[in-house]
N, C-alpha and C positions, 0 to 999 in steps of 0.2 A: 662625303663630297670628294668628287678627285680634284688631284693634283691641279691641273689644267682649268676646271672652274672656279679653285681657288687663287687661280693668280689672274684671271679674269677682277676680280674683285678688290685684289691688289692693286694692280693700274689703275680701276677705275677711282681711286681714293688717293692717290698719289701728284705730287707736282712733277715728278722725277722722271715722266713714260721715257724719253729718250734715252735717258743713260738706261734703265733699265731691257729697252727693246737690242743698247747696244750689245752688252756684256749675255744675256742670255740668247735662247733659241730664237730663235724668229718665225720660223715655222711653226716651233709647239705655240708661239705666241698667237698666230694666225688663225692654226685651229683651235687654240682656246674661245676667239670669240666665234659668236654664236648665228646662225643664221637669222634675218628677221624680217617674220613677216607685219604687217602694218594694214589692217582693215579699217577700211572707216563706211560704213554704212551712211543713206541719204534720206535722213528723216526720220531715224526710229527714234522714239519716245525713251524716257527713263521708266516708263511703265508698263514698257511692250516686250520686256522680259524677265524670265522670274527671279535673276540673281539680282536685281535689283529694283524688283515690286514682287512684294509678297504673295499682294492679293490680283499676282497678271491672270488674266483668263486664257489669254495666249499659250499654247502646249510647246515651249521652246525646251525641251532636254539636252540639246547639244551645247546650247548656250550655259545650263545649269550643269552639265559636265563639264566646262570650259572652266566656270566660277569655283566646282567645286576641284578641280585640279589647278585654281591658280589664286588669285590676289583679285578681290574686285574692289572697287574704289565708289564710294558713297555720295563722294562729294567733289566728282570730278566735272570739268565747265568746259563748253569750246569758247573761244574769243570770239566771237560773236552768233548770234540766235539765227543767221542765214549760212549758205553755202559757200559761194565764191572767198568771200572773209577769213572762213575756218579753216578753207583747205589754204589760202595763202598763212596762215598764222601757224598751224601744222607742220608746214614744210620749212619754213624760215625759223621758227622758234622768236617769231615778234608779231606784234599786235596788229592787225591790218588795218586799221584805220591810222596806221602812221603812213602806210603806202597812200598812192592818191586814189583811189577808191573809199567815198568820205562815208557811202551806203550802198545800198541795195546790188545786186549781182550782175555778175558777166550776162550775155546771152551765148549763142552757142556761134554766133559771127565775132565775136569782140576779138579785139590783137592781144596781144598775151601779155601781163600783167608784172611779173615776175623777173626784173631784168636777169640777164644774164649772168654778171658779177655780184647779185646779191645770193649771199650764199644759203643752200640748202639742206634737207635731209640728203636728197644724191649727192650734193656736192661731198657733203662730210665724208658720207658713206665708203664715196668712193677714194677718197683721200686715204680710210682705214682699210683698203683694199677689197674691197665688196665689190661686187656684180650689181648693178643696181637694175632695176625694172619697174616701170609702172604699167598697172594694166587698169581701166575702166573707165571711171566717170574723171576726166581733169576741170573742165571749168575753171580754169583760170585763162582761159584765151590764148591760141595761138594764131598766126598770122596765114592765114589762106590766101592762096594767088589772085586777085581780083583782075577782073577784065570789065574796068568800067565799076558799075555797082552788082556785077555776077561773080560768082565763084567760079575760079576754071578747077573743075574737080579734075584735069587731065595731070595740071600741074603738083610738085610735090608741095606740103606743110611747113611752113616755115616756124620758127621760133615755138617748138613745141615743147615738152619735157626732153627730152633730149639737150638743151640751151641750158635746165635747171638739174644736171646733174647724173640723169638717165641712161644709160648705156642702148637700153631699146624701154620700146614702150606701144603699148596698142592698149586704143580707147577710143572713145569721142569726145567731141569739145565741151557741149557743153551738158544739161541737165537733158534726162529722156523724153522730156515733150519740149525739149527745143532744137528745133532744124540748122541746120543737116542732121540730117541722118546717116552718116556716111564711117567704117572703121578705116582709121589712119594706124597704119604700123609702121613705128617711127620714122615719120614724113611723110611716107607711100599710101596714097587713098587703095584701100583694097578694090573695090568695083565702083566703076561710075551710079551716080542717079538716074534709074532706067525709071522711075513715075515720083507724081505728088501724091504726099499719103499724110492723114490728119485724123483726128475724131475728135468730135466736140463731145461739151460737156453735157450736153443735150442729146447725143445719142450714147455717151457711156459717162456715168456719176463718177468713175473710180479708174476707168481707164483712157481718158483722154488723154491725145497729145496736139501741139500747134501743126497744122500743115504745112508741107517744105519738101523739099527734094532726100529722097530715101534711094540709100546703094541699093543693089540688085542683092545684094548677099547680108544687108540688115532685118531683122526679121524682131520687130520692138517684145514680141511675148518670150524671144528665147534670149533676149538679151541678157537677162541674170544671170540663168544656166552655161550661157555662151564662154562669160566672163570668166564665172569657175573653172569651166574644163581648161582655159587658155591659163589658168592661174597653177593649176594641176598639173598641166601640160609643160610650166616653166619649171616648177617645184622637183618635177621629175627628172627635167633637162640637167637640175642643178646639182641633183641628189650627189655624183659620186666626185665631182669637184669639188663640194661642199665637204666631203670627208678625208679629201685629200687637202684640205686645212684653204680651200678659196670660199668663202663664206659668199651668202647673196644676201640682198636687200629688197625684198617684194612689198611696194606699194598694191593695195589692190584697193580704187576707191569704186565702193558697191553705186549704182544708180536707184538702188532699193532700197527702205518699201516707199519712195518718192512716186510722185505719177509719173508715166502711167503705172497703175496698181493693176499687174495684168500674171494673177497666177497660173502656173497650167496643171493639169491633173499628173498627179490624184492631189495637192494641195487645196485647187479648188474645191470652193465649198467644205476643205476639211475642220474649218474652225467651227463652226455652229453661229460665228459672228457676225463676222461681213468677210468683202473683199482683200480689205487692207489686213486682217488677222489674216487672213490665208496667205497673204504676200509674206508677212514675218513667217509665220512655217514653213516655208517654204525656205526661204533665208537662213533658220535655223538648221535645216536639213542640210543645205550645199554649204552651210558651216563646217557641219559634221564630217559629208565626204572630204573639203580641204583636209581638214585637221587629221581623219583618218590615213590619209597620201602622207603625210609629214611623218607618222609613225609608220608605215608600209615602207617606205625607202630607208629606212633607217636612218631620220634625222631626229627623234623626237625629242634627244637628249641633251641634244644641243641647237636648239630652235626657240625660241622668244619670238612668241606669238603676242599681240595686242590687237585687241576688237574695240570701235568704238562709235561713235557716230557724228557727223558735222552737226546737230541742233537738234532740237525738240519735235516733236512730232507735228506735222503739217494740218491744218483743218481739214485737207484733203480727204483725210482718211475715215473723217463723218462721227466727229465724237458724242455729237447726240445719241448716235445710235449704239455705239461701242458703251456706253456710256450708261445705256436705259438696261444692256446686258450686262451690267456688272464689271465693266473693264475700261481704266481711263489710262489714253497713253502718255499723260504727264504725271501718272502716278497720284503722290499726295499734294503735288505744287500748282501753283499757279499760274496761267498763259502757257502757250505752246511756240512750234516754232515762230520766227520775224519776233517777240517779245522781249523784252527787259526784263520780266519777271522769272523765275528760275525751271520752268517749262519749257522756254525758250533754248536753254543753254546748258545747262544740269543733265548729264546725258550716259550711258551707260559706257561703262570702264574698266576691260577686262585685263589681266595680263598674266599668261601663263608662261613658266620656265622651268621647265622639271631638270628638278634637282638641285635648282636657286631659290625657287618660291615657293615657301611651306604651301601648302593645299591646303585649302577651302580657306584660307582668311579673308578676310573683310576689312576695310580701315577707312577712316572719316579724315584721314588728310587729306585735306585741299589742293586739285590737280587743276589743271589748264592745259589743253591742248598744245599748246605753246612751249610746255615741258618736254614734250616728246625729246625734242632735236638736244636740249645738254642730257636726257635722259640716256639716247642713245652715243652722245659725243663722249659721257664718264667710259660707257659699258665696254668702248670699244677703246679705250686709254688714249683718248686726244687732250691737246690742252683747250683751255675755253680760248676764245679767240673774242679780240673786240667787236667784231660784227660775227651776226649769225646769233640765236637762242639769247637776243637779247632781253626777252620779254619770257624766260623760261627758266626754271628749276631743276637740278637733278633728281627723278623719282628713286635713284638707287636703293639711298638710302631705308625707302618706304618697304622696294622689292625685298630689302634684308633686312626688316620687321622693326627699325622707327616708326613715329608716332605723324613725322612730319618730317616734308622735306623741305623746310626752312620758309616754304611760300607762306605768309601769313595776309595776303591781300592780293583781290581780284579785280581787273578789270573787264566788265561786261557792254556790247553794243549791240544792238540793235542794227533790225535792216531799213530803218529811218533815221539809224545815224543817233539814236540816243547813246548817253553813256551809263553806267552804274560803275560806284566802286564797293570794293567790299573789304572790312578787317574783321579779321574775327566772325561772329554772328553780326557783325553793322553791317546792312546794305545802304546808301544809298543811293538811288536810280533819281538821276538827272531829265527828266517829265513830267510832263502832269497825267499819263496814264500808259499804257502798257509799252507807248513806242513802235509797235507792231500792228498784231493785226486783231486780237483779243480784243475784246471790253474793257475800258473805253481807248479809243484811239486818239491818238494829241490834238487833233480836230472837237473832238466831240468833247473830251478830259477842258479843253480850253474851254468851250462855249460854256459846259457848268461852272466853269468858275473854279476847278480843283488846283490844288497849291501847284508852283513848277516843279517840285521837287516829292519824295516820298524817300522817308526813312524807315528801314522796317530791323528788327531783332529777330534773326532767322532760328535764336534755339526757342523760343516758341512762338514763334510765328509762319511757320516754316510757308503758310498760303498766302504771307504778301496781303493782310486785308486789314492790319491795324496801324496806319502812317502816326508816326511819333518825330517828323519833325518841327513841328511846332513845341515840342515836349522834351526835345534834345539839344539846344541849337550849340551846346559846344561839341557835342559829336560831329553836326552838320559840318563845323567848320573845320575841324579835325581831317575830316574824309575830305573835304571842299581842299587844301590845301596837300591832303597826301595826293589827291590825283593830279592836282595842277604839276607841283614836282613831277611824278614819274610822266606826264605826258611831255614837261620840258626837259626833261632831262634822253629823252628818248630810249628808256630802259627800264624794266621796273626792278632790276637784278644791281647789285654792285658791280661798279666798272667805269669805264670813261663815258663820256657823254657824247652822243648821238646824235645826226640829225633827224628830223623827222623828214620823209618826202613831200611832206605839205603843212601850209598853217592849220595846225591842228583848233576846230574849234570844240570846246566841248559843254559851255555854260549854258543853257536855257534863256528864253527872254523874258527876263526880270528877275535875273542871279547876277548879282557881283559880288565877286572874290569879296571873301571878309580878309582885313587887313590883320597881318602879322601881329603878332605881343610883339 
């Protein structure tokens, strides 16, 4: 290992970064830390790739080069089983359902979510002198010029990723079959909406989108591929300032394999399965090109890459059928995405760093999406700060073959706003049924008469089908009383105490707190 990655390692462990940024190189410090790129995929399954589902049907090699050149994580979770949630929980390193968003997601009109002063992965990033960039799917809302109840797509974007820490940024607002359809490069709508463009579910099972106003230069099947080249295209912009010790920060949030599921040849039809397998081949392919541009320009030895994805895999993508062929994309769990159950939220977890992170391991420490931000705040020798990653862990430790990095308890929600907590193998999930969109729904869960609550012991139970809280009730009360703390205390980490941005409710009706010994 050289010199330079090993004192990478140093700061990241240390109280002391200051004096030590003072009295050494500053420069060699610069380029010690590392380039990072941050993938987060929309909708794939824990089951829809092979480094973490054995039995995937799915042909993803890129992915499995990825796992066997890095660190994959068994038992990593987003904060919550939908999208808009994960990626605000992602970027802030705190739980979104502390912000005022109590459930279910932006649309692709909503104002942006994310004040300015709360701080983010850009913001840090760029504090540790990084280039920051997002490029793809944002949904978290930014503020479009309104003329009445229209959009003046003449006018610029207001309050976009740019607000949260961005230097530049090109994407669209919200999920791919929600309108507009229009690329905004940071502020700047690239071409007006020259028609209305839509397809139902009724003339395509797997590629619909809502109808809405589409730029003249949006093209929904080359969206994916689009995304990559512009990701490729930044990676390359960045290549020889990055070696002149100016590191970059590339968000790239994928709009796949989410609907629309719209692969193009030669992926189509190359699974033998459906549509949505050929959308992930596909994915896994324009994995491969990024990743091979990262080693082409000469970054690959100092690049810290992470793949991973906002939730469980969608109904969308037809799991009866995926499903009758021998391939389920929630693997061996239970429910899929919008659930409580760990199909929902339990999500694939890559992270390579050659010449940091021994190759091909594997590890069953407990991650959360929400880790990312002190993840990257250690790597790059910040101090923790009282707002920001306050609902997050440092993975460091794990990157340099610990067992665990200190998280021993999860917080899980739902896109109905339910909650679960988790220690150890203890789940429990605050419902009478999936919370989502699985069998049974809290509708349906109520009318039979099923308990409000469900305890389950995830090391062998791992499908969520043997409720043991009637069988537990001082676990119940245990978990009942660990979650009330960290939702009042606004942290689930050590530190000062926090507001939350809203009265947080999180008990079911017909649960009261059990009282203290």
């Amino acid at each position: 290992m050289n010199k330079s990655k090993t004192f990478v390692r140093v700061i990241a462990s240390t109280t002391f970064v200051c004096s030590l940024l003072a009295v050494l190189d500053v420069d060699c410090c610069f380029a010690a830390k590392p380039n990072v790129i941050l993938i987060m995929a929309d909708d794939l399954g824990i089951g829809d790739i092979s480094p973490t589902n054995p039995d995937c049907k799915i042909k993803t090699p890129h992915f499995q080069k990825m796992a066997n050149e890095g660190l994959t994580f068994l038992d990593a979770h987003t904060p919550s089983s939908v999208c808009t949630p994960t990626r605000y929980g992602l970027l802030t390193g705190r739980y979104n359902w502390r912000s005022r968003l109590a459930k279910g997601v932006l649309s692709g009109t909503s104002s942006h979510l994310i004040p300015e002063d709360r701080p983010t992965l850009g913001h840090m990033m760029r504090k540790a002198s990084y280039h920051t960039a997002m490029i793809g799917k944002w949904h978290l809302g930014w503020d479009w010029h309104m003329t009445g109840k229209k959009i003046d797509f003449t006018k610029s974007v207001k309050n976009g990723p740019d607000i949260n820490g961005f230097n530049q940024y090109y994407g669209h607002c919200g999920s791919l079959d929600m309108p507009p359809y229009v690329w905004v490069d940071t502020g700047q709508i690239t071409a007006q909406p020259d028609r209305e463009e839509g397809v139902t579910k009724a003339e395509d099972r797997y590629g619909w989108y809502r109808k809405g106003p589409i730029g003249s230069d949006f093209n929904i099947p080359e969206v994916l591929p689009h995304l990559f080249d512009k990701s490729i295209d930044y990676v390359k912009s960045q290549a020889e300032l990055a070696k002149e010790g100016k590191p970059f920060f590339l968000y790239l949030a994928l709009p796949a394999p989410h609907t629309p599921i719209v692969p193009v040849p030669p992926y189509k039809d190359a699974s033998g399965l459906n549509p949505y397998a050929d959308f992930v081949m596909q994915l896994d392919d324009l994995m491969g090109q990024l990743l091979h541009t990262v080693k082409e320009v000469g970054l690959d030895e100092n690049t810290l890459v992470i793949f991973t994805s906002d939730n469980g895999c969608s109904p969308e993508a037809n799991f009866p059928l995926l499903i009758e062929n021998g391939h389920d994309p929630s693997g061996k769990y239970r429910g899929h995405k919008a659930d409580i159950y760990e199909g929902g939220h339990r999500v694939p977890f890559i992270v390579r760093w050659p010449g940091e992170i021994e190759e091909g391991r594997k590890t069953e420490a407990m991650a959360c999406l929400t880790d990312v931000y002190a993840t990257l705040e250690a790597i790059t020798g910040q101090e923790k700060q009282s707002l920001g990653g306050e609902d997050g862990y440092s993975l460091l430790p794990v990157f340099q073959g610990e067992a665990s990095s200190g998280r021993d308890t999860l917080i899980s929600h739902s896109i109905g706003g339910s909650f679960a907590i988790r220690q150890g193998p203890w789940k429990l999930c605050l419902s009478s049924g999936s919370g989502g969109w699985s069998a049974p729904r809290e509708g349906d869960a109520k009318k039979k008469g099923l308990p409000p609550m469900q305890l389950y012991n995830l090391s062998d139970d791992h499908s969520e089908m043997v409720n043991l809280v009637n069988d537990h009730p001082a676990k119940v009360k245990e978990l009942l009383i660990l979650l009330e703390e960290q939702v009042q205390n606004g942290r689930c980490t050590p530190g000062e105490k926090v507001k939350n941005d809203r009265d947080v409710k999180y008990l079911p009706a017909g649960v009261t707190m059990p009282t203290r010994d």
